[in-house]
C-alpha positions in Angstrom: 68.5 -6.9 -52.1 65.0 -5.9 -53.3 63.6 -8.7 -52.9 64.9 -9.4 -49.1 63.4 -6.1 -48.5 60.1 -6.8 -49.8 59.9 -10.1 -47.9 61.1 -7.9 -44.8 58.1 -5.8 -45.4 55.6 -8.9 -45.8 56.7 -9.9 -42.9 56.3 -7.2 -41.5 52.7 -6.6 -42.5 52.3 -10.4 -41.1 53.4 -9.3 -38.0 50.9 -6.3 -37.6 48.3 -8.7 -38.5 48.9 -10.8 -35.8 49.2 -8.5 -33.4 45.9 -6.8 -34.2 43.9 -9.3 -32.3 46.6 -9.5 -29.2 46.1 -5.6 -29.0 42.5 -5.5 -29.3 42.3 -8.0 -26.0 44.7 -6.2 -24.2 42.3 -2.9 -24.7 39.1 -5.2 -24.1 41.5 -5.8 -20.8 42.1 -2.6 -19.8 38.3 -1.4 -20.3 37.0 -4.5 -18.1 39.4 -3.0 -15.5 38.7 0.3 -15.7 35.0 0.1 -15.2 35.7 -2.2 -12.7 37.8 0.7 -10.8 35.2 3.6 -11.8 32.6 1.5 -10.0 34.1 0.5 -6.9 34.9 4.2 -6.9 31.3 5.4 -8.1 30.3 3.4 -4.9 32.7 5.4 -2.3 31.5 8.8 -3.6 28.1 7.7 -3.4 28.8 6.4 0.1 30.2 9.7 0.7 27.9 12.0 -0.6 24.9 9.6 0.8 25.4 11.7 4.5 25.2 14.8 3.2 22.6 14.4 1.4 20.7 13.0 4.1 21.5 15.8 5.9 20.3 18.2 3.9 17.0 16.1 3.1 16.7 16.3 6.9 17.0 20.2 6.8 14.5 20.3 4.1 12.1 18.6 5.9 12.4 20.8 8.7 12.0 23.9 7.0 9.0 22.0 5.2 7.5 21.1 8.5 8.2 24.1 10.3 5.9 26.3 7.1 3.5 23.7 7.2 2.9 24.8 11.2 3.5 28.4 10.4 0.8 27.9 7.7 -1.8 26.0 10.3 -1.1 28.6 12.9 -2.2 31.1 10.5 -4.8 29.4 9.5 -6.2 29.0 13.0 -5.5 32.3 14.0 -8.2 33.5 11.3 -10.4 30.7 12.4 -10.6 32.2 16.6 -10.7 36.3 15.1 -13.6 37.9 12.7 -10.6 40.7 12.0 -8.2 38.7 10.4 -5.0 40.2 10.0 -1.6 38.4 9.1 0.5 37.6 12.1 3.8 38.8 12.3 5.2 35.5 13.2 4.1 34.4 9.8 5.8 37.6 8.1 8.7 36.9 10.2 8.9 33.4 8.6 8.3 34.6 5.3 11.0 36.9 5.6 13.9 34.6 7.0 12.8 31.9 4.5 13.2 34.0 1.8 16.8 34.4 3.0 17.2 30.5 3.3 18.6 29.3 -0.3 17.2 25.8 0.5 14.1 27.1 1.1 11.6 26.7 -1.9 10.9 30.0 -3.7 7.4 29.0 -4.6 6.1 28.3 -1.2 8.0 32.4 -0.1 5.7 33.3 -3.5 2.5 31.5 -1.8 3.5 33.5 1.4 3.5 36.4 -0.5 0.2 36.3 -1.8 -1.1 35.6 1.6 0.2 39.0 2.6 -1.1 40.7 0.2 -4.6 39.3 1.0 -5.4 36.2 -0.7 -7.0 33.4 2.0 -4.7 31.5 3.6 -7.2 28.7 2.9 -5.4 28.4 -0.6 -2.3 27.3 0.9 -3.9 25.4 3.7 -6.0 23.0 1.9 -3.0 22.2 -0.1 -0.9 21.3 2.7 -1.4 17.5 1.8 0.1 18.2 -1.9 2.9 20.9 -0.7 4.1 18.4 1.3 4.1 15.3 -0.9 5.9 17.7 -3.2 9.0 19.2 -1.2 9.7 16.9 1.3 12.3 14.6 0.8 13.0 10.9 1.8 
């Protein structure tokens, strides 16, 4: 009786043995197909996503391009007037971009300065750079 029990249990250890390799394709299998599944649906949520986020690059680049006039006008204004002051359409500006949470904080802090009496020049002859920098594709 023993010993039928023993060769039950070698044959059972035969038997896990052999199925060892059947398993391991079955779970080479399954992970073929599941990354084949994640990517087909990677690519629909980057489809998806790809509009909105366009849209938003477009807003960006507004708001860029909108500064970037409020920073020219400014400029110009203190070009035509020996007694420079800022304009209030430039503090108007400042003040609704610093409500808009797409809006840049570091070009509100380069408005900022600007009120408090640095040159506009400083922001002006950077245009070129600020707008390599922020603006999006």
């Amino acid at each position: 009786m023993i010993d039928q029990l023993k060769a039950k249990l070698n044959e059972l250890e035969e038997k896990k043995s052999n199925l060892k390799p059947r398993i391991e394709e079955i779970e080479l299998k399954r992970a073929e197909e599941l990354a084949e599944i994640n990517r087909r649906y990677d690519h629909m949520v980057a489809d998806a996503s790809a509009e909105v986020e366009e849209f938003e690059n477009k807003i960006l680049n507004d708001f860029i391009d909108l500064f970037i006039k409020t920073i020219m006008d400014e400029f110009d204004a203190k070009r035509s007037t020996s007694d420079y002051r800022v304009t209030n359409n430039f503090v108007d500006f400042r003040d609704q971009a610093s409500t808009i949470q797409l809006f840049p904080k570091e070009l509100v802090e380069k408005m900022d300065k600007v009120i408090k009496g640095d040159p506009i020049e400083n922001i002006a002859y950077e245009i070129e750079k600020i707008e390599s920098t922020y603006k999006r594709s």
